[in-house]
N, C-alpha and C positions, 0 to 999 in steps of 0.2 A: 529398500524402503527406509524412510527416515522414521525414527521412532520419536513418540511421543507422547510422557507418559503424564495420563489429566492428575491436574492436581485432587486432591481429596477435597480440598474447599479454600474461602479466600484467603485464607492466611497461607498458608502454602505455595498458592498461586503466586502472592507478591515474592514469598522468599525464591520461587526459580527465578522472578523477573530480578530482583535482586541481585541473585546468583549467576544469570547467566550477561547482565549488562555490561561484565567487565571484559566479555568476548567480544563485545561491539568494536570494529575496526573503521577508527577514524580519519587514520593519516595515508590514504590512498584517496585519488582521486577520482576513480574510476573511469568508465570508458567516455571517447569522446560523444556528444549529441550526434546522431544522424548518422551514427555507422553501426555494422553488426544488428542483433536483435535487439529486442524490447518485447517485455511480455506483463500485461496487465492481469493482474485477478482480482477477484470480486467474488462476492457469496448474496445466497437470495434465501431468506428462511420462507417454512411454513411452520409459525408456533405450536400451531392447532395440531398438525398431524406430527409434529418433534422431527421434521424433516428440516437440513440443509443442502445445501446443492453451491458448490466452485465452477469456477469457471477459470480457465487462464485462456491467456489467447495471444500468441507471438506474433507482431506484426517485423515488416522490414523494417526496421530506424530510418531509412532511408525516404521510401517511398511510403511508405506505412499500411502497403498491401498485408493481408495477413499472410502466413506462413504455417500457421499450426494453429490448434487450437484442442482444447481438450475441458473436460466436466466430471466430477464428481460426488457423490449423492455419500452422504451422512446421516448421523443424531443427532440432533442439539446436546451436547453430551457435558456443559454447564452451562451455570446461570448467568443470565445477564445483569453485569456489573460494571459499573464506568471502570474505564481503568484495564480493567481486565478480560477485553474482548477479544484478543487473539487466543484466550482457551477456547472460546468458540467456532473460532475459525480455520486457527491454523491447520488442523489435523485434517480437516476437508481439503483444502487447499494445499496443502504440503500434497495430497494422493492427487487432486490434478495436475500439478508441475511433473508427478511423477507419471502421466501418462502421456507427456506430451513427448512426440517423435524425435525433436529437436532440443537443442539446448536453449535457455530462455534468455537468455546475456541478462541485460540488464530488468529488475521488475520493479513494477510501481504499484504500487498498496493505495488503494481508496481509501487513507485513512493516517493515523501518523506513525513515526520513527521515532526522535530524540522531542519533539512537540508530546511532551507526555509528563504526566506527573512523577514517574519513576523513570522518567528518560530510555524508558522500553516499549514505546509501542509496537503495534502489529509488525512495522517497516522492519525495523529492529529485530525485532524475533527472527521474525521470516528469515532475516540474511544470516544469523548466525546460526539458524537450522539449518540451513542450506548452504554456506560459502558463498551467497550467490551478491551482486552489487544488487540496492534494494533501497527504493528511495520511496517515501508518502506523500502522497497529493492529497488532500481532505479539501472537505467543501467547507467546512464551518474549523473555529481554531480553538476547537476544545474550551481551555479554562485562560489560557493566557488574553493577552490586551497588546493591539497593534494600534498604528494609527492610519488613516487611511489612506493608501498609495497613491501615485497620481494616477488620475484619468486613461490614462494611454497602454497599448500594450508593452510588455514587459518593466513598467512600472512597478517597484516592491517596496514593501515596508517589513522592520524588525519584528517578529513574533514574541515577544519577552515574558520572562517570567521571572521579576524582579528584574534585576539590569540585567540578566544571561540571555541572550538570542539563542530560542532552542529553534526557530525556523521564521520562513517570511511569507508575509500577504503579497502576493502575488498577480497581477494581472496580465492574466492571457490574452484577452479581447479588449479593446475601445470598450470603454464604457461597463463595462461586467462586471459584477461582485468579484475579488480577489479567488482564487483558491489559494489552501494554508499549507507548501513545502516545506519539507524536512528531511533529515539525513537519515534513513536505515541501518544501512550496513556498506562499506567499504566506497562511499564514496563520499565526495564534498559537497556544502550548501551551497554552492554557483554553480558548479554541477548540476547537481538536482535541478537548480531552478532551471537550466539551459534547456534538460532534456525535457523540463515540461511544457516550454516555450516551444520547443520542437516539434514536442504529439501534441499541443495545442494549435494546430495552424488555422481551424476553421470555428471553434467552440470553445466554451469558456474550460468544460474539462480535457483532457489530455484523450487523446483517441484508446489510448490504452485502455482505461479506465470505461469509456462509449460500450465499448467491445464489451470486454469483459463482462460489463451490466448489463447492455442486453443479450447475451448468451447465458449466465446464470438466468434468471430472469425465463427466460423461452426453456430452462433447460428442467427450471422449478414446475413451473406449467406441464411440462409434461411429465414428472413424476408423478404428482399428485392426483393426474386426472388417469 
């Protein structure tokens, strides 16, 4: 079991995110697109009843059949804080990876890695709790300013915050709002973007990420009722 211990409040919060960002490993590449696993997570609150619920879900890289899949039920155990949303999440999500059959290769976060104010998002986190390559696909690009990619699929633009490309506008589909890549943990931003090019074959998001949502999501629904 991966330990994880909540911070007391926000100030603390930043100083692990601080503290733990200098374990983030950048000069690996990680694994090629469309080979070995791939495994999406995601989380689905109920505010009202302090319930959360994960989801992880391993498809083939290849074919993009699933493989495994697995769900875990929590407490909203903090508050919500821009910036500091993987207190909220990880520790549900760190126990679904942890009940999944197989091993999860590569994973992608509905959300960012170094696209972050303290250059620690959830992506981020995740990979250095876990050794595991860990890349963020988000629908929206936080606080930064891109400009807009071209038209076509796999067109991209820089995600900047001042002149530093912390990730890129991305487009998956002809014609579809960009999603916002970024790097987690142990692997590279052409990377990243490949393997989202890759679980995007048919939708503007990564099927990883599909998966995930709707399995958290169906998995919320039945706690609660």
């Amino acid at each position: 079991m991966t330990t994880f211990p909540m911070p007391a409040d926000e100030a603390e919060a930043r100083a692990v995110q601080d503290a733990l960002r200098a374990r983030v490993v950048l000069d690996e590449s990680g694994p090629p697109p469309g080979t070995g696993r791939v495994t999406g997570v995601d989380v689905a609150y109920d505010e009202e009843r302090d319930v959360v619920v994960a989801a992880a879900v391993v498809l083939d890289a290849a074919t993009l059949d699933v493989v495994a899949e697995s769900t875990a039920r929590g407490r909203v155990s903090f508050p919500y804080v821009p910036g500091l949303l993987a207190f909220r999440e990880i520790p549900t999500v760190l126990a679904a990876l942890e009940r999944l059959p197989v091993g999860p290769g590569l994973v992608v976060c509905d959300g960012y890695g170094l696209a972050h104010p303290r250059r620690f998002g959830l992506a981020s986190h995740l990979g250095v709790l876990t050794g595991l390559p860990v890349i963020g696909v988000a629908k929206n690009p936080f606080t930064f300013r891109y400009e807009q990619p071209g038209p076509r699929r796999g067109d991209f633009s820089r995600l900047l915050d001042g002149e530093e490309e912390v990730g890129r506008a991305l487009r998956t589909q002809d014609g579809t709002k960009p999603v916002f890549v970024s790097v987690g943990h142990r692997t590279t931003l052409d990377n990243a973007c490949a393997h989202t090019l890759a679980l995007a074959r048919d939708f503007r998001q990564p099927e990883t990420t599909r998966r995930a949502d709707a399995l958290c999501r169906s998995a919320l629904r039945e706690a609660v009722t």
